[in-house]
C-alpha positions in Angstrom: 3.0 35.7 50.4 4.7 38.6 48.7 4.1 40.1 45.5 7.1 39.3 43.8 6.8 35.5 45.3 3.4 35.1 43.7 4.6 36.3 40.1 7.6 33.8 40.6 5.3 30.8 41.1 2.8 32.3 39.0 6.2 32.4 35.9 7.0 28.9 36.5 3.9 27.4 35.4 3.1 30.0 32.8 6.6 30.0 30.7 6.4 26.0 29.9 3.0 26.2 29.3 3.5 29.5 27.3 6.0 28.2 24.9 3.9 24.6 24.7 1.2 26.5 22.8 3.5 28.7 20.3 5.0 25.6 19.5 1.4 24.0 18.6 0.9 27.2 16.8 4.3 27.6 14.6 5.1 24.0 14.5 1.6 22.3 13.6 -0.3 25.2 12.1 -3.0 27.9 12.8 -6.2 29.1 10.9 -5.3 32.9 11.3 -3.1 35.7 13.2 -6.3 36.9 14.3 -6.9 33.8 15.6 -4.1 33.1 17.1 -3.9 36.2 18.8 -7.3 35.2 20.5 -6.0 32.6 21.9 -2.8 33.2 23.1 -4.9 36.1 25.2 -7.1 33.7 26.7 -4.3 31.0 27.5 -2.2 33.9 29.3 -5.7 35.0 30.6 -6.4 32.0 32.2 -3.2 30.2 33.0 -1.4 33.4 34.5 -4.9 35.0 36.1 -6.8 31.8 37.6 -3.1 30.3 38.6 -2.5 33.9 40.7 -6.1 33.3 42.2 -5.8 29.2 43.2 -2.1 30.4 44.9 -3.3 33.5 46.8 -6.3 31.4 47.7 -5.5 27.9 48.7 -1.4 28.6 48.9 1.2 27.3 46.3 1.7 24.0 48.4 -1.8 23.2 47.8 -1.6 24.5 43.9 0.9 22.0 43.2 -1.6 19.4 43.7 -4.1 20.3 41.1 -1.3 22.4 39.0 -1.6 19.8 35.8 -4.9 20.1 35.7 -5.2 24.0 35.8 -2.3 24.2 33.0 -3.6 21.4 30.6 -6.9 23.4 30.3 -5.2 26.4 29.8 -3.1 24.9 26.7 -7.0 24.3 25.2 -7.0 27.4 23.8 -5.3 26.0 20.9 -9.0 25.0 19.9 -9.5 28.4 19.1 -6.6 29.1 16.3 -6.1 25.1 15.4 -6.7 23.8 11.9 -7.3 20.7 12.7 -10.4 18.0 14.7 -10.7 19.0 18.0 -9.7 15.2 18.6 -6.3 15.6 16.7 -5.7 19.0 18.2 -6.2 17.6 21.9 -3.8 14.3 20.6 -1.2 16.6 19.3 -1.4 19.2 22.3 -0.7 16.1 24.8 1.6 14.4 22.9 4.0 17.6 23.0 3.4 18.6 26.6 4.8 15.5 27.8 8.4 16.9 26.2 7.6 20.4 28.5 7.2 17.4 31.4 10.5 16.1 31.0 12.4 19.1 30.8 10.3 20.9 33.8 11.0 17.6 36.0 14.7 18.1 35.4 15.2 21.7 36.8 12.7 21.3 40.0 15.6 18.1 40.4 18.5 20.4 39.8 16.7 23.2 42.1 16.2 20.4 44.5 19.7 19.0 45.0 21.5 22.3 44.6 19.1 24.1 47.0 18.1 26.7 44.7 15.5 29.0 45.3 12.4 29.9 43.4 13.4 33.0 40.9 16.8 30.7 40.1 14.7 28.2 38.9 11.8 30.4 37.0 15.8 32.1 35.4 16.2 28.6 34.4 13.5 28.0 33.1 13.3 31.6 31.5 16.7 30.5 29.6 15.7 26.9 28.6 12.2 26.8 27.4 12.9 29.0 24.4 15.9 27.0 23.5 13.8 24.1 23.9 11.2 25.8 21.8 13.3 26.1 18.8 14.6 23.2 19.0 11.4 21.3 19.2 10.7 23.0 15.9 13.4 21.4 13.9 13.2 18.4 14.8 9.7 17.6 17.1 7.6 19.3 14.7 7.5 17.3 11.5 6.6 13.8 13.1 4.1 15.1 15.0 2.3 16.7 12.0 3.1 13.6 9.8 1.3 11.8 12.5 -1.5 13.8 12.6 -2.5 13.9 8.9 -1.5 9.9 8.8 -3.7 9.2 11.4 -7.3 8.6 10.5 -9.2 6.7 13.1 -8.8 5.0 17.1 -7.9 8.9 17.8 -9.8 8.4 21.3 -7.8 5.6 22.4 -4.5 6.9 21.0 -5.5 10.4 22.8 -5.8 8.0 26.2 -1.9 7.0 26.1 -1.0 10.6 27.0 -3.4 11.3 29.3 -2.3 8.6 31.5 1.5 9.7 31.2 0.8 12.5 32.1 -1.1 11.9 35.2 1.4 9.3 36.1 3.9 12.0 35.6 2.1 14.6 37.2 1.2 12.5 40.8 4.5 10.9 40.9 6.0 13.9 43.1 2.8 14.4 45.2 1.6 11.7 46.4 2.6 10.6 49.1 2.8 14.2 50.1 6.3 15.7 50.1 7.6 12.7 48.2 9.4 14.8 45.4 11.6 16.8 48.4 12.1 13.3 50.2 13.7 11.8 47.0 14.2 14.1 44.4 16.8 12.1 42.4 14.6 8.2 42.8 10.9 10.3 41.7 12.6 11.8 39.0 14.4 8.9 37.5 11.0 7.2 37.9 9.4 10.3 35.8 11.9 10.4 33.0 12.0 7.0 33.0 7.8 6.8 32.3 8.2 9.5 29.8 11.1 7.9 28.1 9.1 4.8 27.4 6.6 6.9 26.3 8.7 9.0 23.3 9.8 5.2 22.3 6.7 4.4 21.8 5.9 7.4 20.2 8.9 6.9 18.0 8.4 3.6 17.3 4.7 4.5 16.0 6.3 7.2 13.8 8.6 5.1 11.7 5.8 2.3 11.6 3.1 5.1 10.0 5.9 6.5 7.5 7.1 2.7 6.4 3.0 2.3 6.3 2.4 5.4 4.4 5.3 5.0 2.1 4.4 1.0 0.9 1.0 2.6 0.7 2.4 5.2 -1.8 4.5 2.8 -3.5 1.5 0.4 -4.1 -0.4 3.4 -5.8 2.1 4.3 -8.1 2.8 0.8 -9.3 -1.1 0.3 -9.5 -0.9 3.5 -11.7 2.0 2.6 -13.4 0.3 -0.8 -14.8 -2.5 0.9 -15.9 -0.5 3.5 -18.0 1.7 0.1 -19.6 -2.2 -1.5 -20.3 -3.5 1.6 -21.9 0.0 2.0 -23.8 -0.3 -1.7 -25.1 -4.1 -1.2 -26.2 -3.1 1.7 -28.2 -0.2 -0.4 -30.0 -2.9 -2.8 -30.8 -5.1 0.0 -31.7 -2.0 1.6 -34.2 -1.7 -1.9 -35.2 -5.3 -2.3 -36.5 -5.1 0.9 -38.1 -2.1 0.2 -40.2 -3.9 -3.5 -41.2 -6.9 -1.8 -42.3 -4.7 1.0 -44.4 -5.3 -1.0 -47.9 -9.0 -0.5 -47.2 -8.0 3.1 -46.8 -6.4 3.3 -49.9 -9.2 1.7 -52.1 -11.4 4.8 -50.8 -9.0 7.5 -51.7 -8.2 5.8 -55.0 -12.1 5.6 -55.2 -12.5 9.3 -54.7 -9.4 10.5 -57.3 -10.8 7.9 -59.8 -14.1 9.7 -59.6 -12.4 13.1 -60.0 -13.7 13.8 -56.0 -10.1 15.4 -55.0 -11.7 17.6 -52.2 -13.8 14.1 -51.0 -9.7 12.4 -51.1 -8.6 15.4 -49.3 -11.1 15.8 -46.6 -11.3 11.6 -45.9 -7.1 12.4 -45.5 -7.3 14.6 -42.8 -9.9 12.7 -41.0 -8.3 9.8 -40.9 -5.1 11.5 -40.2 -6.4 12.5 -37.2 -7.7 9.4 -36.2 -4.1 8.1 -36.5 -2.7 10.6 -34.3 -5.3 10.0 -31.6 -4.5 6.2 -31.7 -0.2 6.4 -31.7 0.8 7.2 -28.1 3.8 9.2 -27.3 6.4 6.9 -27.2 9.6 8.2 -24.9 11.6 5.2 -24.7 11.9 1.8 -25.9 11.6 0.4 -22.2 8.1 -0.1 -21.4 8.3 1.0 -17.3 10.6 4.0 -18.4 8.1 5.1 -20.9 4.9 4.8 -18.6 6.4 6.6 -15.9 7.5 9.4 -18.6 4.0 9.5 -20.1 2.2 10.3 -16.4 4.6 12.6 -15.1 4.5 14.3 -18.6 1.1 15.0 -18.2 1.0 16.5 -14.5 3.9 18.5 -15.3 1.3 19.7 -18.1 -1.0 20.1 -15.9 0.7 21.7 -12.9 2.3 25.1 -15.8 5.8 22.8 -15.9 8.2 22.8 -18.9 9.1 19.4 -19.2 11.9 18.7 -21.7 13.0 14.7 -22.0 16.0 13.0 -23.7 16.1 9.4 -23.2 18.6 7.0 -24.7 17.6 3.9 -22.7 18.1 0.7 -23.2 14.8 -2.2 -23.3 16.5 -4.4 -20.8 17.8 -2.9 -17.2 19.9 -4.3 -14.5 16.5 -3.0 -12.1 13.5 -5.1 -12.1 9.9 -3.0 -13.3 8.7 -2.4 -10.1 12.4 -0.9 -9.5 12.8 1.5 -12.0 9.3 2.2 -11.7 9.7 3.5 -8.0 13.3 5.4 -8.8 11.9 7.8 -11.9 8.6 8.2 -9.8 10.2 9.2 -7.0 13.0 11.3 -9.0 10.2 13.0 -10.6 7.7 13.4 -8.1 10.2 15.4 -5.8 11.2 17.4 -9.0 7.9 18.3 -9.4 6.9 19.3 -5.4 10.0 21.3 -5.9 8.9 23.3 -9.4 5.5 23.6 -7.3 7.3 26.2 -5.0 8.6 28.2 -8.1 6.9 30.8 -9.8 4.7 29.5 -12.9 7.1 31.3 -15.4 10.2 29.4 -14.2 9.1 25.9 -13.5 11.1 23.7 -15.4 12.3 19.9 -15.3 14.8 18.6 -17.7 14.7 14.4 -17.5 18.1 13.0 -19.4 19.7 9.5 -20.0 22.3 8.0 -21.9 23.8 5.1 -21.8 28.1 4.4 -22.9 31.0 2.1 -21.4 30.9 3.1 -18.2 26.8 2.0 -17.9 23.4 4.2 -17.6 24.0 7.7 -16.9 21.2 9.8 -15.6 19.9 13.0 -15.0 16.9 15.1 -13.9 16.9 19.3 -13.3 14.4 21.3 -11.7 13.6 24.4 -10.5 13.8 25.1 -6.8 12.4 28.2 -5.0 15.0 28.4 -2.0 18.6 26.8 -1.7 18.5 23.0 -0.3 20.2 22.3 2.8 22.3 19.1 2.8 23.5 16.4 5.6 25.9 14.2 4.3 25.6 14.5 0.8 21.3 14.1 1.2 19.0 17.2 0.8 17.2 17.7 3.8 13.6 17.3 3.8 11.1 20.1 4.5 7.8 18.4 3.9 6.1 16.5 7.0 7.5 13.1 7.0 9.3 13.7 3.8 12.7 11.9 2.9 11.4 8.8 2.1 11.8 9.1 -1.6 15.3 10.0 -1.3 16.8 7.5 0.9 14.8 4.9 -0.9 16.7 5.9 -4.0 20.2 5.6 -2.3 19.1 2.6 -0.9 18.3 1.0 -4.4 21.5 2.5 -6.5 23.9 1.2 -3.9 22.2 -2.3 -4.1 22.8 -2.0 -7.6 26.6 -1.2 -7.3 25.3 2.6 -8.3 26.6 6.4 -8.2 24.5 9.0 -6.5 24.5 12.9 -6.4 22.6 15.5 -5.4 23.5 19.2 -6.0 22.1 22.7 -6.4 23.5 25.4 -8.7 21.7 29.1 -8.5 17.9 28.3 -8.7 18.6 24.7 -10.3 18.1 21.1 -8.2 20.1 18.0 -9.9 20.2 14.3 -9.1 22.8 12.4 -11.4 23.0 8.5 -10.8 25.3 6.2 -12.6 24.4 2.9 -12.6 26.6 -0.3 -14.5 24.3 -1.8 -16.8 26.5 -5.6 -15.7 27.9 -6.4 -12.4 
């Protein structure tokens, strides 16, 4: 076997394999470039150098057979640079290989029927892996690392279901021997065909942990949400007391100024003063959900360095039901907030304004955004892991309602306007 053939077989395993663990790296996350570094110098260490030995040594025929397994413990130098368990990391490094699989299966058949030879295929596969590459970032990325942080237990059984893929996969064109060049076009229907159930699945596990995670997320805030309208009903009854009891409060200062005690009068004032404004909560709106929401998100935006100016003109009674309007102003305002979170501390800002005329409730919230939003049809596009949810949920409700909704972005600003008729 020649030099330049032995670099050619040696390239066609490497390049998948190479681009498999950049996209682990980029896509899912690293701990360090240092890191990194290390172990993309022992994956090309090993995959390239002990792939050049097994070929010289036992021929590329014979490689073939045991190819999967030489290239699987190769990509395990992710362990080195990965953030995460070593059981996630091994889920998430077999859950993307198997889309390197499918696309490697479909050149060797396009070699195969159009009787190309070795350095055409490793061109190929030179030309498509990085295309692959960047495409699996846009869109292959952000469901696997939603499933790995949504995933917190039966990793060893869900780490299985690849594994078996891809030995299916794998043994498909080997055994029987010389299968794959008998029938190229039936083995690799037969491989896609396994994979393809396999990215269903995979799919279909996706939506189910996001639908999962967002009930999950909606059951918190409306937990959250009652206890803010409890505690804002106990401090009524609290206000309430305090205003009963007044008389008794003014038979003690009368008592002090009758006894010529002005400074006594003046210092039981501002005690009990205070004591007033301790017990009045801050009161936004009129509708009870409106205000609870107002009153939490008014305090992390306190708490997070956010300028948070409100001006509500909202009605008691709402076309939306409490657990409604409870889930569109948390949603509203939690994206505002991830976005102001981006910004620098000096310019985080969210303005929350309603009013409410012929036409029915008009709404608005601003916020600050760090970089401009990209939009597909009308909807900003998520960036966050999973994200979206929010958004579409809010569509979803203001269209149910016979509802307006936009989305924008002027300069550095992010609004969301929503008309909705107050009668249908």
């Amino acid at each position: 076997m020649s030099a330049f053939m032995l670099v050619i077989f040696v390239l066609k395993f490497f390049i998948p394999g190479f681009f498999s663990v950049l996209f682990r790296a980029y896509g899912l996350g690293y701990k360090s470039k240092k890191s990194l570094l290390l172990g993309l110098t022992v994956y090309t260490i090993f995959a390239a150098g002990l792939s050049a030995v097994l070929i010289t040594v036992i021929g590329y025929g014979e490689f073939t057979h045991i190819s999967p397994i030489v290239m699987a413990a190769s990509s395990m130098a992710v362990l080195l640079f990965t953030t995460d368990r070593i059981s996630t990391t091994i889920f998430l490094q077999l859950l993307q290989g198997c889309m390197n699989t499918a696309v490697s299966v479909l050149l060797n058949l396009i070699r195969t029927v159009f009787s190309l030879s070795y350095p055409m295929l490793v061109a190929m596969i030179a030309v498509v892996f990085p295309l692959l590459y960047f495409v699996a970032l846009r869109y292959w990325a952000k469901p696997l690392r939603f499933m790995a942080d949504h995933i917190h237990a039966e990793l060893p059984s869900l780490i299985a279901i690849p594994l078996i893929i891809n030995a299916i996969v794998s043994f498909l064109p080997t055994y029987p021997p010389q299968s794959f060049s008998r029938y190229p076009v039936y083995i690799t229907a037969m491989m896609l065909a396994v994979e393809l159930a396999y990215f269903l699945f995979v799919y279909t596990f996706y939506q189910n942990l996001r639908q999962i995670n967002r009930l999950l997320r909606e059951e918190a805030k409306g937990q959250l949400l009652e206890a803010e309208i409890l505690s804002y009903q106990e401090s009524l009854e609290i206000a309430r007391q305090t205003r009963h009891d007044l008389r008794h409060h003014n038979a003690l200062v009368l008592d002090y100024l009758e006894n010529g005690d002005t400074a006594g009068a003046m210092s039981y004032l501002r005690q009990n003063d205070h004591a007033l404004e301790t017990a009045q909560p801050k009161r936004f709106s009129v509708n009870p959900t409106a205000n609870a929401v107002l009153r939490i998100y008014s305090r992390k935006a306190q708490e997070a360095g956010i300028f948070f100016d409100i001006l509500v003109d909202l009605p008691e009674v709402l076309p939306l039901s409490a657990p409604e309007l409870g889930a569109l102003l948390s949603n509203l305002l939690e994206n505002a907030m991830d976005a102001c979170e981006k910004v620098e501390p000096a310019h985080r800002r969210i303005s929350f304004s309603t009013r409410t005329d012929e036409h029915g409730l008009r709404l608005e919230i601003r916020n600050s955004v760090a970089h401009a939003t990209a939009f597909v049809d009308g909807m900003p596009l998520s960036i966050k892991p999973g994200g979206g949810m929010g958004t579409k949920s809010i569509s979803r409700m203001i269209k149910t309602h016979g509802g307006m909704l936009r989305f924008g972005q002027e300069n550095d600003t992010f609004f969301t306007q929503i008309l909705l008729p107050l009668k249908r």
